[in-house]
C-alpha beads as a LAMMPS data file, in Angstrom:
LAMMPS data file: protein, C-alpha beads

299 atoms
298 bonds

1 atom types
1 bond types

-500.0 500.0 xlo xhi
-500.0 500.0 ylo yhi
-500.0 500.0 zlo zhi

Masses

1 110.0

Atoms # bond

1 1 1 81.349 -331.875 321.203
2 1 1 81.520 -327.803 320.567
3 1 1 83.355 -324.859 322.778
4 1 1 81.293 -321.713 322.744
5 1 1 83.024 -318.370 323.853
6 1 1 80.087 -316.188 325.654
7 1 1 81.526 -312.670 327.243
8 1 1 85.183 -314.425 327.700
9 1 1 83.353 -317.341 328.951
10 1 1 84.849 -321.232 327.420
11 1 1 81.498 -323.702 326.962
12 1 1 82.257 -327.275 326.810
13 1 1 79.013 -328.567 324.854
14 1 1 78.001 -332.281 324.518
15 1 1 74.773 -332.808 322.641
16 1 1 72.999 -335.750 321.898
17 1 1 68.509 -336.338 321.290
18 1 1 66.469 -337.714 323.567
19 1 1 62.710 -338.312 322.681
20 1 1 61.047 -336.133 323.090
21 1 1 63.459 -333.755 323.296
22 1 1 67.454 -332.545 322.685
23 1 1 69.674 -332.985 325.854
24 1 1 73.001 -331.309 326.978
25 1 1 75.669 -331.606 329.094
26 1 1 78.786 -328.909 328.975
27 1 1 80.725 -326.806 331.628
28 1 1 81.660 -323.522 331.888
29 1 1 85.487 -322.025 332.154
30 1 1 87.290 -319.074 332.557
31 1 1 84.747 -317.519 334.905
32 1 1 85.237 -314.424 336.300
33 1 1 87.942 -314.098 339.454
34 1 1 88.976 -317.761 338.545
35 1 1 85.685 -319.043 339.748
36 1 1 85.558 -322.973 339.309
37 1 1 84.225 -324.539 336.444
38 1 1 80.513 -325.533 336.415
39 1 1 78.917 -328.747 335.111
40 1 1 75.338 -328.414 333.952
41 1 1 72.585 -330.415 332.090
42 1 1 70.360 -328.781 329.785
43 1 1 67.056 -330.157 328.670
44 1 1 65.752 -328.700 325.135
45 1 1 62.148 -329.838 324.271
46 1 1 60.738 -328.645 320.646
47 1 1 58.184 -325.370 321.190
48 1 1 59.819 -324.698 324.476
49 1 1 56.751 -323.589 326.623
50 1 1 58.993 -322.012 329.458
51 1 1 62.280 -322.611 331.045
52 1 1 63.708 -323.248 334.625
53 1 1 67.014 -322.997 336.628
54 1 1 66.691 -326.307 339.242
55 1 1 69.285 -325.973 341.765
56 1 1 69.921 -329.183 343.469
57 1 1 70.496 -329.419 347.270
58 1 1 73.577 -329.501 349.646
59 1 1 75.897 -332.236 349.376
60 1 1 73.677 -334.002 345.970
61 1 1 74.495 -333.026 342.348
62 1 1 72.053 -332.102 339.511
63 1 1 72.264 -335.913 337.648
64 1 1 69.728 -336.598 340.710
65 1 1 67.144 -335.373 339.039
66 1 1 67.367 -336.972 335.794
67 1 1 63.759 -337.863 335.981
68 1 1 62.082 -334.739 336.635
69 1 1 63.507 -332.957 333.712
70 1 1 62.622 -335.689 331.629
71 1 1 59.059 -335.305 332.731
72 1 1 58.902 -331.489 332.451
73 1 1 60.626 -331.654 329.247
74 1 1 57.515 -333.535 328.167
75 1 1 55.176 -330.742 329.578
76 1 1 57.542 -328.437 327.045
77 1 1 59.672 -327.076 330.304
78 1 1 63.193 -326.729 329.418
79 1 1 65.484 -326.891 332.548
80 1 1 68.706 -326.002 333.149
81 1 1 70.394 -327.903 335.952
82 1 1 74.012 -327.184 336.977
83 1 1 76.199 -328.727 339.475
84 1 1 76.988 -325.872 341.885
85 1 1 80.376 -325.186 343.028
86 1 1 82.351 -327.527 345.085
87 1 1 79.211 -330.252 343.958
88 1 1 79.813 -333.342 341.271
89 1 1 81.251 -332.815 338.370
90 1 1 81.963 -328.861 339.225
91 1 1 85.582 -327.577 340.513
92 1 1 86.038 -326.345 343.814
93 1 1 86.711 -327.691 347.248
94 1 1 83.846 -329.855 348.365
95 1 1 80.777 -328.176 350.036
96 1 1 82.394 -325.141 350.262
97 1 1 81.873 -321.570 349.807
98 1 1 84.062 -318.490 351.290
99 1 1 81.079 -316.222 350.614
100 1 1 77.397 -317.268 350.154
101 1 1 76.874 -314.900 346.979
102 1 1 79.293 -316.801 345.190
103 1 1 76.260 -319.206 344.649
104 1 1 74.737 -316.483 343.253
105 1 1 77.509 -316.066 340.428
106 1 1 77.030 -319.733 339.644
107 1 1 73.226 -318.942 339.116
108 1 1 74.475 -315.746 336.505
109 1 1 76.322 -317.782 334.632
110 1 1 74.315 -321.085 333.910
111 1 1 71.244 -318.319 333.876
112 1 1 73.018 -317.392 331.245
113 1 1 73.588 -320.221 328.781
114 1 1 69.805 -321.049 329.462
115 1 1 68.521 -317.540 328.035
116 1 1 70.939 -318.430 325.197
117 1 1 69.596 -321.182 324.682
118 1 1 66.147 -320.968 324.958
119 1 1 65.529 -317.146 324.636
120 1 1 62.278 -315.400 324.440
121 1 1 60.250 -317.678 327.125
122 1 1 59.087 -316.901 330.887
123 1 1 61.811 -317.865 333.265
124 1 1 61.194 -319.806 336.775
125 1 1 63.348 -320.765 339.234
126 1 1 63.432 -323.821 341.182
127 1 1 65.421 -325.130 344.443
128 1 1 65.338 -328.341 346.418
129 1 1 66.445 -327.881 349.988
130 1 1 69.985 -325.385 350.124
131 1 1 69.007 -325.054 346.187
132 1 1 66.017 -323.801 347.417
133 1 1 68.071 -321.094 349.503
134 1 1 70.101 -319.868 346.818
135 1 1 66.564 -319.683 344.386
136 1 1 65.106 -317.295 347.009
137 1 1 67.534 -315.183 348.011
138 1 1 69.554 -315.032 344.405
139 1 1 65.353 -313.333 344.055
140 1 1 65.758 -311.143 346.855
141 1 1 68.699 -309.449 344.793
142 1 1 67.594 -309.753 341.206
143 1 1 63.776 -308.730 341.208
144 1 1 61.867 -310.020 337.851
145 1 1 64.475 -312.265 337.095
146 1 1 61.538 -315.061 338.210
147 1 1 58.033 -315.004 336.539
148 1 1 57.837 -317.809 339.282
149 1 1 59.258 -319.683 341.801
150 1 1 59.065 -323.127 342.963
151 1 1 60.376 -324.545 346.203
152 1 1 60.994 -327.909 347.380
153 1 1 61.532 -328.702 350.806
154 1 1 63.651 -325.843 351.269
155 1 1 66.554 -325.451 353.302
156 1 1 65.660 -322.313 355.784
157 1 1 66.546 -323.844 359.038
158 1 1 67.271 -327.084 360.573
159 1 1 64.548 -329.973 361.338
160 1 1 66.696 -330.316 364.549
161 1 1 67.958 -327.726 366.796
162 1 1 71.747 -327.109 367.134
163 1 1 73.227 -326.411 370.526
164 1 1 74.345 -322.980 371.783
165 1 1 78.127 -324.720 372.198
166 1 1 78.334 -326.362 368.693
167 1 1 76.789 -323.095 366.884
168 1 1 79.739 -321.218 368.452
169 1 1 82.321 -323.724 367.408
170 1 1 81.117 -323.645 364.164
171 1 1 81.653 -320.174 364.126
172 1 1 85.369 -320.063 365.590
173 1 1 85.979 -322.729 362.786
174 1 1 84.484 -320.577 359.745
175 1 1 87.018 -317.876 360.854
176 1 1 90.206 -320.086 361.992
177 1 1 89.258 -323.377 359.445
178 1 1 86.886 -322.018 357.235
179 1 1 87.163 -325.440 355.419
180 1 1 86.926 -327.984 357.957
181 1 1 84.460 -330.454 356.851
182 1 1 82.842 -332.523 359.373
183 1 1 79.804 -335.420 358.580
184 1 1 77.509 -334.241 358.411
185 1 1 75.027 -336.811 359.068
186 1 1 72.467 -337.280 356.129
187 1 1 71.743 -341.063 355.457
188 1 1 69.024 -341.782 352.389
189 1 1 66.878 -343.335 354.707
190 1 1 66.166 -339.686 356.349
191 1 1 65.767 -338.278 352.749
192 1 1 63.031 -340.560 351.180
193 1 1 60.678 -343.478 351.814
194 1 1 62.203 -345.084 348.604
195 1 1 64.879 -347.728 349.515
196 1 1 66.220 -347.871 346.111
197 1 1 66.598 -344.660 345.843
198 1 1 68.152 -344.259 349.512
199 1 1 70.763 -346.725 348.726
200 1 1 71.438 -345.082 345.590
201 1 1 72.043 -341.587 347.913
202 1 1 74.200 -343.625 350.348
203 1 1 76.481 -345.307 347.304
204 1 1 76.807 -342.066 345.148
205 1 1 80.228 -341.250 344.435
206 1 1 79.036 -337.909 343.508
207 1 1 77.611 -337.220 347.047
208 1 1 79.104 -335.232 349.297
209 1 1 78.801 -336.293 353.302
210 1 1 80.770 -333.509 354.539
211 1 1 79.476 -330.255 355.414
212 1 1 82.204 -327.610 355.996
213 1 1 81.998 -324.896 358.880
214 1 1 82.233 -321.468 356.180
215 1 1 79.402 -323.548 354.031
216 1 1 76.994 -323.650 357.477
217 1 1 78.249 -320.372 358.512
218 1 1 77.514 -318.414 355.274
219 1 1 74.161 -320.486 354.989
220 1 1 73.125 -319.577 358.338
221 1 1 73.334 -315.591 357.862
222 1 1 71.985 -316.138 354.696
223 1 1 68.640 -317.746 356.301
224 1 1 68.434 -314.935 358.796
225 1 1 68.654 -311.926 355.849
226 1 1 66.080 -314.221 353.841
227 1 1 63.344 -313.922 357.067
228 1 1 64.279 -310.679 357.646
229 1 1 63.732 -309.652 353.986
230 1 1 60.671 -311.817 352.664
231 1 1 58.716 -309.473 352.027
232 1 1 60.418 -308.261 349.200
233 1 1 59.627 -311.271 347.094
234 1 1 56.995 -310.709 345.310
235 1 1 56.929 -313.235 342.196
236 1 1 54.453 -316.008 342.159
237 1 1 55.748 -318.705 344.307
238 1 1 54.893 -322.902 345.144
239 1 1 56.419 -324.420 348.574
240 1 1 56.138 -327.986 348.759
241 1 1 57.161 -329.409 351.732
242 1 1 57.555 -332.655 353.100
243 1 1 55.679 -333.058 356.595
244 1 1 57.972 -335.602 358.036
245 1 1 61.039 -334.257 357.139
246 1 1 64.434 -335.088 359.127
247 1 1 66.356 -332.236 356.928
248 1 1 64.945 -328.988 356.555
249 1 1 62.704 -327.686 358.681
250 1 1 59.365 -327.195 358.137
251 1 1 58.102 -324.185 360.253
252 1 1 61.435 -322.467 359.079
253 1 1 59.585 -322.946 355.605
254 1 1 56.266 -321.538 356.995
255 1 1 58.076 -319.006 358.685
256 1 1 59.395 -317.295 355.459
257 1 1 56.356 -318.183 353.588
258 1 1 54.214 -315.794 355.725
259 1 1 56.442 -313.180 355.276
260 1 1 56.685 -313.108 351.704
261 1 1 55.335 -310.536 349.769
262 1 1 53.891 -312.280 346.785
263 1 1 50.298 -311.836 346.158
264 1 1 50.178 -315.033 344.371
265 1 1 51.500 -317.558 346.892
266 1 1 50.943 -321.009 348.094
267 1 1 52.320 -323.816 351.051
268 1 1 51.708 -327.451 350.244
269 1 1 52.728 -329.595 352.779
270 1 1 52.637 -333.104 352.277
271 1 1 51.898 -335.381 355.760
272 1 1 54.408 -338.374 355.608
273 1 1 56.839 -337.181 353.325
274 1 1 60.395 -336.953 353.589
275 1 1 62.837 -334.329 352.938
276 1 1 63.486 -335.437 348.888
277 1 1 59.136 -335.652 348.430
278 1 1 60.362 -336.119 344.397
279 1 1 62.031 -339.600 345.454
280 1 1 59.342 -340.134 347.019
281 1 1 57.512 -343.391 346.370
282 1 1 54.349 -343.531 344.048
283 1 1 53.418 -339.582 344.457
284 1 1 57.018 -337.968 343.474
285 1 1 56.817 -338.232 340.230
286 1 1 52.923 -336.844 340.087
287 1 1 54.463 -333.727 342.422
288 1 1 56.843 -333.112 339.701
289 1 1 53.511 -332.933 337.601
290 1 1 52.300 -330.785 340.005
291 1 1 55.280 -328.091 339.719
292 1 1 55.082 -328.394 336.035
293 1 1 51.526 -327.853 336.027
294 1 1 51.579 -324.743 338.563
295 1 1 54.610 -323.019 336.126
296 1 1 52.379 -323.599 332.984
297 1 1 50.139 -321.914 334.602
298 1 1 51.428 -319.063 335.325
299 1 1 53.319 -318.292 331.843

Bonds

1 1 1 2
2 1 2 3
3 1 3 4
4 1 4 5
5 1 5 6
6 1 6 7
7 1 7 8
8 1 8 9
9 1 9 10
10 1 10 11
11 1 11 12
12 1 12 13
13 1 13 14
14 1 14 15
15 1 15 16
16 1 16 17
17 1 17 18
18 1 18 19
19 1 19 20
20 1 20 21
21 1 21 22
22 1 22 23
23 1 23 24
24 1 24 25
25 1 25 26
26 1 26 27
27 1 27 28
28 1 28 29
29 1 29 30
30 1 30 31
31 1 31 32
32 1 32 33
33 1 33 34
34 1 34 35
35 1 35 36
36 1 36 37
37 1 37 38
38 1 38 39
39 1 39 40
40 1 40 41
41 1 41 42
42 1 42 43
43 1 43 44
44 1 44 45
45 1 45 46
46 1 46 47
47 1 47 48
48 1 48 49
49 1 49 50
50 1 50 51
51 1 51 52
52 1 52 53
53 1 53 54
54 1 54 55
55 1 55 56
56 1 56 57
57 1 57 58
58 1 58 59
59 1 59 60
60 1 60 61
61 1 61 62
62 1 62 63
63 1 63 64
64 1 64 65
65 1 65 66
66 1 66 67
67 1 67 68
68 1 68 69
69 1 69 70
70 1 70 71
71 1 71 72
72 1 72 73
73 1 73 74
74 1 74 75
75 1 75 76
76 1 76 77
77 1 77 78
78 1 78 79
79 1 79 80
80 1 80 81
81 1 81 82
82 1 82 83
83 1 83 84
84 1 84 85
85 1 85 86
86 1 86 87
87 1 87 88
88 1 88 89
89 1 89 90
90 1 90 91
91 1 91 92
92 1 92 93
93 1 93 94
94 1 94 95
95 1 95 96
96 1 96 97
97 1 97 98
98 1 98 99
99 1 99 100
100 1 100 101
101 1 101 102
102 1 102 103
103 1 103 104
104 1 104 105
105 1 105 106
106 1 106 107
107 1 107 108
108 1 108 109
109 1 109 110
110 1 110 111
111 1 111 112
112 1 112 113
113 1 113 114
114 1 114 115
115 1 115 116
116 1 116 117
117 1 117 118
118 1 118 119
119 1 119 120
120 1 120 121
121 1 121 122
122 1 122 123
123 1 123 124
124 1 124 125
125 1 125 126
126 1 126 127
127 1 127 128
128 1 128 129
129 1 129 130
130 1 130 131
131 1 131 132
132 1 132 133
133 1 133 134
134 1 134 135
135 1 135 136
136 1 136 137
137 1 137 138
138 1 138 139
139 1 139 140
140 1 140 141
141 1 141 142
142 1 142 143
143 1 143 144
144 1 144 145
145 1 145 146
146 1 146 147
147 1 147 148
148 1 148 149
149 1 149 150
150 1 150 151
151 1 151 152
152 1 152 153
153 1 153 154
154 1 154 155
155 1 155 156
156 1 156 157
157 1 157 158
158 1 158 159
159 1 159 160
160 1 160 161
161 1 161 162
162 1 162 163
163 1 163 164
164 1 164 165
165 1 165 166
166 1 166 167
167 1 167 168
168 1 168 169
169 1 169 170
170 1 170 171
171 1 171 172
172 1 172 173
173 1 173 174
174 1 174 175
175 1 175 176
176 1 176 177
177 1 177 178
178 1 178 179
179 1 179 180
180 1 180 181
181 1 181 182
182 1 182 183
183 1 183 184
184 1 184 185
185 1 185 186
186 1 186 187
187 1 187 188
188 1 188 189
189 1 189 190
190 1 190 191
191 1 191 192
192 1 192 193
193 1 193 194
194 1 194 195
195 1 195 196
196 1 196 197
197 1 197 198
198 1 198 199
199 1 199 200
200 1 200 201
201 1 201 202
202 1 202 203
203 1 203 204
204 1 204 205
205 1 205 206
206 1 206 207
207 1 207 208
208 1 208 209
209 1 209 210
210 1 210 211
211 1 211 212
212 1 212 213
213 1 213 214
214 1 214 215
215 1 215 216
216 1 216 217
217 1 217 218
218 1 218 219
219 1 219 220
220 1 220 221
221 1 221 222
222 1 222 223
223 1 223 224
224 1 224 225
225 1 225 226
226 1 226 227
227 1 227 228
228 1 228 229
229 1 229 230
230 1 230 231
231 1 231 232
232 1 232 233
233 1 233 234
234 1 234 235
235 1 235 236
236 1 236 237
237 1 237 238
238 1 238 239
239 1 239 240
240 1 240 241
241 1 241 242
242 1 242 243
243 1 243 244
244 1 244 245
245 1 245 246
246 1 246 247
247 1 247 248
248 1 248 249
249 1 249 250
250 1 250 251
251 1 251 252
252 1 252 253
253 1 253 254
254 1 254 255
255 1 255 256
256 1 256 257
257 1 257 258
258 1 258 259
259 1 259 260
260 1 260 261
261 1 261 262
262 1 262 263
263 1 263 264
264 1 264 265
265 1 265 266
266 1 266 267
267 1 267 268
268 1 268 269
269 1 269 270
270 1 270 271
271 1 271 272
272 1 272 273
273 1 273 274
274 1 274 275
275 1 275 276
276 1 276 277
277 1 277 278
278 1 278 279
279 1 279 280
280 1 280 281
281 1 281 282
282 1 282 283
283 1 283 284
284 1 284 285
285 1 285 286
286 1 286 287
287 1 287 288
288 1 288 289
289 1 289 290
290 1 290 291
291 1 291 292
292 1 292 293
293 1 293 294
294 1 294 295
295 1 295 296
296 1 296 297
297 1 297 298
298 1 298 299
């Protein structure tokens, strides 16, 4: 185990091999304005082809996904994958943010030990669900930062309507109990097919269940500013989207995606599929193909 000092930034480094490739896990301290400390998981294959931020999604932590950087790492992808704040092994009150760029500084600073670490390759950016918020808005802000984007079921509205009355609670409770958590009703057997895997969800320590009223406030405004402002995405960018999902919803998705301004820009949906289509039995492995495939492509 190493500590690396970056800009007044502490890095906790454990590093051990994995064929065929080096793996990490480390967190990073003394952020700026006291911002909690960030677990992440790095993935360092030999002759690094390209390199990718994956952003988990609401609630889940980056160890999910265990198996998809494993696979890319074989395709030469490294991948950076922290656990955003108030998420697994990360500081900060559960689910909760008091402003929605504050994901955004999370993204800086693990964007930051990736170039480090695996400098002079095209960056992409990847989100499942809310990760898949913070990937396209943290582009709406930072143009170029993305030679490409990939989305997963992403979070830009709900699958289910939320009454006019609950909306407007949520929003007296942002202001008054900003960190009021309430269930917020996810069960694995709305997020994949795969009842290993859903059990897994339901039993994860590491899960959060709560979802508090600042997080769905901030999350909320930040879905309306990402519609309004589409169009000024212009990088190269993959939406694959589960059909049947419970979660996020999937016009929302389409929505966006015909507003975007990318030249270069494709919707996959997926009939059948849930919300996590990587869990997915049989075909989510060969997605994660897919994405790794598509990014190769466009290095």
């Amino acid at each position: 185990m190493s500590t690396q000092e970056r800009k007044g930034v502490a890095s906790t480094v454990s590093r051990i091999s994995v064929h065929p490739y080096s793996y990490e896990e480390g967190s990073i301290a003394g952020r700026a304005g006291g911002a909690p400390t960030l677990a992440y998981q790095l993935s360092l294959p030999e002759g690094a082809r390209a390199a990718v931020l994956l952003l988990h999604g609401y609630g889940e932590h980056g160890g999910r996904y265990r198996r998809v950087i494993e696979r890319w790492a074989k395709k030469k992808i490294a991948t950076a994958v922290p656990d955003l704040r108030g998420h697994g092994w990360s500081a900060g009150a559960r689910g909760y943010c008091d402003r929605f760029s504050e994901y955004h500084e999370d993204v800086d600073d693990v964007l930051a030990v990736l170039r480090e670490r695996v400098p002079g390759v095209p960056l992409f950016g990847f989100g499942h669900s809310f990760g898949g918020l913070i990937t396209a808005t943290y582009a709406l802000g930072h143009p170029g930062t993305f030679h490409g984007i990939v989305l997963s079921s992403p979070y830009f509205g709900l699958a289910l309507q939320v009454p006019g009355a609950k909306k407007l609670a949520g929003q007296l409770a942002s202001h008054l109990l900003p960190k009021l958590a309430l269930p917020s009703g996810l069960a694995g057997k709305d997020l994949t097919h795969d009842e290993t895997l859903a059990r897994l969800y339901d039993t994860d320590p590491l899960v959060n269940k709560g979802a508090t009223a600042r997080w769905f406030t901030e999350s909320s405004a930040a879905q309306r500013d990402l519609l309004a402002r589409a169009a000024q995405i212009r990088a190269p960018i993959v939406i694959f989207q589960g059909g049947a999902d419970r979660v996020a919803s999937p016009s929302a998705a389409r929505a966006v995606f015909d507003r975007l301004g990318s030249a270069d820009k494709k919707f996959d949906e997926r009939n059948g599929l849930f919300h996590e289509i990587l869990n997915e039995p049989e075909v989510g492995m060969e997605i994660a193909d897919e994405m790794a495939d598509w990014m190769l492509a466009h290095v």
